[in-house]
TORBA-147238 format. One record per residue (C-alpha): residue in one letter; x, y, z. Coordinates in Angstrom, 2 decimals, decimal comma, m for minus. Last residue first. Layout:
// residues N
> res|xx|yy|zz
> A|X|Y|Z
...
This chain:
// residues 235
> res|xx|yy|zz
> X|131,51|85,40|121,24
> X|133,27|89,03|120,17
> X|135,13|88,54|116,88
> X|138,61|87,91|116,53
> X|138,86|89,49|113,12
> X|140,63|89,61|109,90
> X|143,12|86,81|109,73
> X|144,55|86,64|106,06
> X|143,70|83,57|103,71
> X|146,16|83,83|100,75
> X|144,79|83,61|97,37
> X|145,56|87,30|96,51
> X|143,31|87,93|99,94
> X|141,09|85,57|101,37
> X|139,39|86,79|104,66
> X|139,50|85,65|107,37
> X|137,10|85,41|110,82
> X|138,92|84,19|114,15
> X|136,15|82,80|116,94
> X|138,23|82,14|120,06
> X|138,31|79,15|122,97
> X|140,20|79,53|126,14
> X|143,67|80,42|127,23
> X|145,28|84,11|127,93
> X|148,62|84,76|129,84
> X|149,77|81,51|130,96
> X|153,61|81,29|132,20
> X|156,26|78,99|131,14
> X|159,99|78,70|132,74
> X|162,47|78,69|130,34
> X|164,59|81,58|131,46
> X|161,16|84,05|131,08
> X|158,29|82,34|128,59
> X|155,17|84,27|128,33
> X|152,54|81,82|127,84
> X|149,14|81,53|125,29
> X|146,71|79,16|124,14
> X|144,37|79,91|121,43
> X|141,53|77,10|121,22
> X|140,03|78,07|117,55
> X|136,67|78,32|116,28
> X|136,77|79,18|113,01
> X|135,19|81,52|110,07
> X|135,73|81,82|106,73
> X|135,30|83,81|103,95
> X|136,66|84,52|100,25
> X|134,89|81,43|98,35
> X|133,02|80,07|101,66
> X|133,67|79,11|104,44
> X|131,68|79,18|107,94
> X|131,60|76,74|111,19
> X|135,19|75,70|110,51
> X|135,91|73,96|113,23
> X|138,44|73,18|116,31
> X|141,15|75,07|115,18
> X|144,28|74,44|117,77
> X|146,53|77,84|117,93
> X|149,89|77,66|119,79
> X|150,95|80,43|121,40
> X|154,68|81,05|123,25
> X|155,89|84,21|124,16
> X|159,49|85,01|124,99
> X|161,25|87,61|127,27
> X|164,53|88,70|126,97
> X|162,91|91,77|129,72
> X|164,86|94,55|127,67
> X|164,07|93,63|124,41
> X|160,67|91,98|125,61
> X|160,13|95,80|127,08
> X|161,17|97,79|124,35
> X|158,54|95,96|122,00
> X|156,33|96,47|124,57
> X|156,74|100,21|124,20
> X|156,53|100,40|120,67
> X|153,08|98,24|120,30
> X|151,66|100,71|122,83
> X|150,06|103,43|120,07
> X|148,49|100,57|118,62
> X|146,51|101,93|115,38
> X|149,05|99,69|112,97
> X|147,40|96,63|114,45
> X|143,84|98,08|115,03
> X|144,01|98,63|111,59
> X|145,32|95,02|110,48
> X|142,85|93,33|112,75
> X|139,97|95,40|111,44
> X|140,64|94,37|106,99
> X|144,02|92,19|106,86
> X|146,65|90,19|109,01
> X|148,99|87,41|107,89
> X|151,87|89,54|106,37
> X|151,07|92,06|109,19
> X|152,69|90,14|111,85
> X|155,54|89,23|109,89
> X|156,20|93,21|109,21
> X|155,88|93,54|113,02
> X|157,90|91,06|114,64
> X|160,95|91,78|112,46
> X|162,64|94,04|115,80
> X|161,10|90,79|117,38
> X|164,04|88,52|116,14
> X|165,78|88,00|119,74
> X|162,86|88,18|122,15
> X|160,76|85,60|120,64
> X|157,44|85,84|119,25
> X|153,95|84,47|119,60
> X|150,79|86,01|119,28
> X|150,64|87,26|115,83
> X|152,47|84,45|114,00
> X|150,67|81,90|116,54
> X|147,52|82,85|115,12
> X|148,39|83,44|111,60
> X|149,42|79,89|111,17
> X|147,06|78,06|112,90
> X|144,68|80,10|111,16
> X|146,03|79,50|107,68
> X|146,45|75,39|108,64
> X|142,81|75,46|109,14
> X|141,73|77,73|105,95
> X|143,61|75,25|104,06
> X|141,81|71,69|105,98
> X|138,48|73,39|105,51
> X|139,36|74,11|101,09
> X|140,39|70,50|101,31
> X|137,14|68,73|102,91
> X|134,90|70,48|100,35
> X|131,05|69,74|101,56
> X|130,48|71,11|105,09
> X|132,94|73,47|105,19
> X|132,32|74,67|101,79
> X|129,22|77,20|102,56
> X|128,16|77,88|98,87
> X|125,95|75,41|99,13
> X|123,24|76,46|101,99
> X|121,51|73,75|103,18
> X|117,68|73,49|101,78
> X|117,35|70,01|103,36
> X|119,61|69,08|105,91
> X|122,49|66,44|105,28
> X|125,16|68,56|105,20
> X|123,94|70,71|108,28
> X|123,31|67,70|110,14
> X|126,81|66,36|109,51
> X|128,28|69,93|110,14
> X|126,26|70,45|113,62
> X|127,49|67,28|114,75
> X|130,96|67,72|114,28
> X|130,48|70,87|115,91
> X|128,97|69,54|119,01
> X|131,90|67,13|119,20
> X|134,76|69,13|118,98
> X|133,07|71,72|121,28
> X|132,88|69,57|124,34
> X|130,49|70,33|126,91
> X|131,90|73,80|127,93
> X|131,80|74,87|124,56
> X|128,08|73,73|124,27
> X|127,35|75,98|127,31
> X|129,09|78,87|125,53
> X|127,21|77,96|122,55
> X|123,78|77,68|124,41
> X|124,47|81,87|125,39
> X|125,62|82,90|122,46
> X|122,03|81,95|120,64
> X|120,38|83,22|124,12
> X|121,82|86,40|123,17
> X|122,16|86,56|119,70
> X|119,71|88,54|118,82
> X|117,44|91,05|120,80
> X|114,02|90,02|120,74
> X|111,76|92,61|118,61
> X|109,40|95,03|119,84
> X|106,09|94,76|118,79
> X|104,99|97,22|116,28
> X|102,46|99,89|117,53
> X|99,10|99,72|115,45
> X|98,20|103,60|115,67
> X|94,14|103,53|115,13
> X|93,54|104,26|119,08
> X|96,01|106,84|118,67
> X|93,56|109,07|116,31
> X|91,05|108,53|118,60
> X|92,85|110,24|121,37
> X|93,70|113,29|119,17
> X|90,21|113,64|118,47
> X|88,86|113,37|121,89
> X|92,43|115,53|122,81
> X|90,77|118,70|120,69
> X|87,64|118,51|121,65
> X|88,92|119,02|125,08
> X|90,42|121,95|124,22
> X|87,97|123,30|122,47
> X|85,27|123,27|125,17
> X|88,58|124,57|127,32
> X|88,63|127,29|125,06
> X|84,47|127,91|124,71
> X|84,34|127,75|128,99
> X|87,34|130,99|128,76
> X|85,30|132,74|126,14
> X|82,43|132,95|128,07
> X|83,51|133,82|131,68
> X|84,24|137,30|131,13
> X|80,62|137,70|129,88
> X|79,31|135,99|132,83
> X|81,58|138,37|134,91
> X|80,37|141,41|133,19
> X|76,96|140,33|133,46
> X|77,11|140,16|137,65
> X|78,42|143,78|137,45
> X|82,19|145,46|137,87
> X|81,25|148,79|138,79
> X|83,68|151,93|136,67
> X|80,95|154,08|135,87
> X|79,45|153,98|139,18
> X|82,66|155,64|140,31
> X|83,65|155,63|144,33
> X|82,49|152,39|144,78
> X|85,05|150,93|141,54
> X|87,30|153,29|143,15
> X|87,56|151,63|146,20
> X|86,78|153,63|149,72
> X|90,29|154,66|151,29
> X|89,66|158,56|150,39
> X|86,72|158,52|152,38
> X|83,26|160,14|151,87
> X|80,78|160,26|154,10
> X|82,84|162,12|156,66
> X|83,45|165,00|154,65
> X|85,54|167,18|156,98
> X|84,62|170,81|157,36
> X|87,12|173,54|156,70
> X|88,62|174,79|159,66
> X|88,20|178,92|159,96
> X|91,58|180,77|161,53
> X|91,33|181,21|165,54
């Protein structure tokens, strides 16, 4: 029977290196050592927000600012509601006889220029929104003789302006709009702006019916001496 060779049973191939090789132990010193640079990073570190913190503290923030307009549109619908006639006849008398008014606004002060920027919106209004079946192939050249500035492009932007053209054509359908300004809140040498009731009906073998009613705010512009509707702007 052939010679085993002897098993070294103090050593075993599943002991760790770092036991197997003093050169290789991992000491108590090494671990401090380790340890060193990590503590001086975070030291940093936290140096770092102190300063950044302070640095804040000196940062005025502004305060944010109200949003305009809303409770402004919100007490002029209300005043609509309540009569607008009168509210605005009272806001021009006060506004003529306030100190400091502003001059160049000629609706309080020029009873004339107020009266022509009137009769313009009447005019335009009921120009754009009514029509009857039988001339409307010249429906749009009138319509842009009283238009100018975002009312004209939106105009001549309508992709559906054909099609209902084909429709009253087809339909013999009228529309009816008449245009009551109530004031000129704003006019000056080339602007104005009104507040107009706009009524409107479709009108089918005589018989009326609504489509839109209710109180606008038109904006024009004066163009070659002609006052031009510009904008029906958002209340």
């Amino acid at each position: 029977m052939a010679n085993k060779r002897p098993v070294n049973r103090v050593t075993s191939k599943r002991r760790p290196a770092a036991q197997r090789s003093a050169g290789n132990r991992v000491t108590a010193a090494d671990v401090q050592a380790a340890e060193r640079p990590t503590a001086a990073a975070e030291q940093s570190t936290k140096s770092g927000r102190a300063a950044m913190s302070a640095r804040m503290k000196k940062v005025t923030r502004p305060k944010p600012k109200p949003e305009p307009g809303g409770s402004a549109r919100n007490r002029r619908t209300a005043a609509l509601c309540g009569g607008a006639a009168v509210v605005l006849a009272l806001v021009a008398v006060v506004g003529f006889l306030r100190p400091g008014a502003d001059d160049s606004n000629l609706a309080y002060v020029d009873n004339g220029a107020t009266d022509e920027v009137k009769a313009a919106a009447q005019h335009a209004l009921t120009t754009i929104y009514g029509y009857s079946a039988k001339d409307i192939d010249s429906f749009r050249d009138n319509a842009r003789k009283v238009m100018t500035g975002k009312m004209l492009d939106e105009f001549n932007a309508d992709k559906t302006l054909d099609t209902g053209i084909d429709a009253i054509k087809q339909t013999q359908t009228d529309t009816k709009a008449t245009a009551d300004p109530i004031g000129v809140t704003l006019l000056t040498g080339d602007r104005a702006e009104l507040l107009v009731n706009l009524n409107i009906e479709a009108v089918k073998d005589g018989n009326p019916q609504p489509l839109a009613s209710g109180p606008i705010v038109l904006r024009m512009e004066k163009r070659d001496g002609a006052w031009l509707a510009s904008e029906i702007a958002d209340k």
